[in-house]
N, C-alpha and C positions, 0 to 999 in steps of 0.2 A: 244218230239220236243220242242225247246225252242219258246216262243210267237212270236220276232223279226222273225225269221223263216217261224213260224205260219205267221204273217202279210205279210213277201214277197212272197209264194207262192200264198198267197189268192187275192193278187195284181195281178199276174202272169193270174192266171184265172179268176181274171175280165176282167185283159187287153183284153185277148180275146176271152171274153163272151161280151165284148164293154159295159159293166156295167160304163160309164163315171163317174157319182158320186161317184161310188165306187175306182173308179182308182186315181180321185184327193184326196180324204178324205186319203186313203192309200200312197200314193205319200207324199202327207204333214205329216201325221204319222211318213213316217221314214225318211223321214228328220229331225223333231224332236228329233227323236231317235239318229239321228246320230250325232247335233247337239250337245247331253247331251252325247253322248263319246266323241266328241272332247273337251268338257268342262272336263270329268272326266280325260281324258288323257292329259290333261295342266296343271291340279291342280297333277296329281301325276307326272308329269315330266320327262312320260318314253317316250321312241321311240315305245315299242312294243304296237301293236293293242289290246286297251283294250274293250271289250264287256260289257254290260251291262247287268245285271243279271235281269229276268222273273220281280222280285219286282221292279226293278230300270223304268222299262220298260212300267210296270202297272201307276206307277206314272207318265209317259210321258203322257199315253193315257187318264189318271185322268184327267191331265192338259190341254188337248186339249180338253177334252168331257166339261171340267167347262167353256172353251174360248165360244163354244159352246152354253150353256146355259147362261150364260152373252146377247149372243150376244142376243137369243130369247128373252129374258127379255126386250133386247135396242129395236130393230124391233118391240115389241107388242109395247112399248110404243111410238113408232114412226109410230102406225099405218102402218108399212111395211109387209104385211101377207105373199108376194110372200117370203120374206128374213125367215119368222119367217120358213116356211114351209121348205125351204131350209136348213137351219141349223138345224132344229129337225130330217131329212133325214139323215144328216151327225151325228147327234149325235147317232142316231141310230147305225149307220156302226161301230163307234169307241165303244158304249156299247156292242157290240156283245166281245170284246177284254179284257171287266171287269171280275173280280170275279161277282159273282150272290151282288145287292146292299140290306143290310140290310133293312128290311120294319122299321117304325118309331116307335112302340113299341119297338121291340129289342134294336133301338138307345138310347130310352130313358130310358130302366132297364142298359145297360151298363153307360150310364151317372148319372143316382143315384149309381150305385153299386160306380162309381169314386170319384163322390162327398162325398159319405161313408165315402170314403177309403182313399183320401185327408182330410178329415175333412173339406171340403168348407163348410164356411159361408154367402161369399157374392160377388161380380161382379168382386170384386181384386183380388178373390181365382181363378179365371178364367182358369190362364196360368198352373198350378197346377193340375187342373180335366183333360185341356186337354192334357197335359203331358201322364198324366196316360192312359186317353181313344187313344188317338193314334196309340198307335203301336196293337190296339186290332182292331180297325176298320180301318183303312189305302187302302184303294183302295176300301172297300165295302161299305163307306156312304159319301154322302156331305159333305165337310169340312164346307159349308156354311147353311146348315140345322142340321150340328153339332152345330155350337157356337152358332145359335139360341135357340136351342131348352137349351143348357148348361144356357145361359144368363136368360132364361125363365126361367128357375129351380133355378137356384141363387137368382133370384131378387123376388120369392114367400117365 
């Protein structure tokens, strides 16, 4: 069963398990989703109903689980607890949707092995490591706990 699938059924029986949190987080999900086929179906220019494949999909869900975490970050430092708590609820719902997330050793043996293997030397080499690390971690680690921890290893 494809994931977009996955998500509207799992919609289906929150709606009437009345799981509300779960009905909105899910509702905004595939809108999202549906959002990034009407975009992919504009750019190739056909009439036929184009789908979004499992990987396309993942990236949707990346993208709203990071909106997410952004947001906990703005709320703690707004001393907004009710909001922080709120949105770590939601980011929950949308992580159940990831692949399993690499722990932070793993990230950091795949960004030396990169750095190796591009020959980086320093913070310019940057776009180059993550070149290479991308399409190896892509839905399983932080994009924003990646260039940290990349920037960190450069700049030693």
């Amino acid at each position: 069963m494809e994931l977009k699938e996955k998500i509207r059924l799992n919609l289906n029986s929150a709606l009437k398990e009345k799981r509300t949190l779960e009905v909105l987080v899910l509702r905004q999900l595939l809108a999202a989703i549906l959002n990034k086929e009407k975009e992919k179906r504009f750019k190739a220019k056909e009439e036929k109903d184009i789908q979004l494949t499992d990987e396309e999909v993942i990236e949707v869900i990346s993208s709203e689980a990071k909106k997410r975490r952004e947001s906990i970050f703005e709320f703690g430092k707004g001393k907004r607890q009710d909001l922080v708590e709120k949105e770590k609820k939601e980011l929950e719902i949308l992580e159940k949707y990831l692949p399993e997330q690499l722990p932070e050793e793993e990230i950091r043996k795949l960004i030396k092995d990169a750095i190796e293997k591009t020959d980086a030397k320093e913070i310019k080499d940057m776009g180059k490591v993550m070149a290479e690390l991308m399409p190896k971690i892509k839905g399983k680690a932080d994009g924003t706990l990646v260039s940290k921890i990349v920037k960190e290893l450069l700049e030693t």
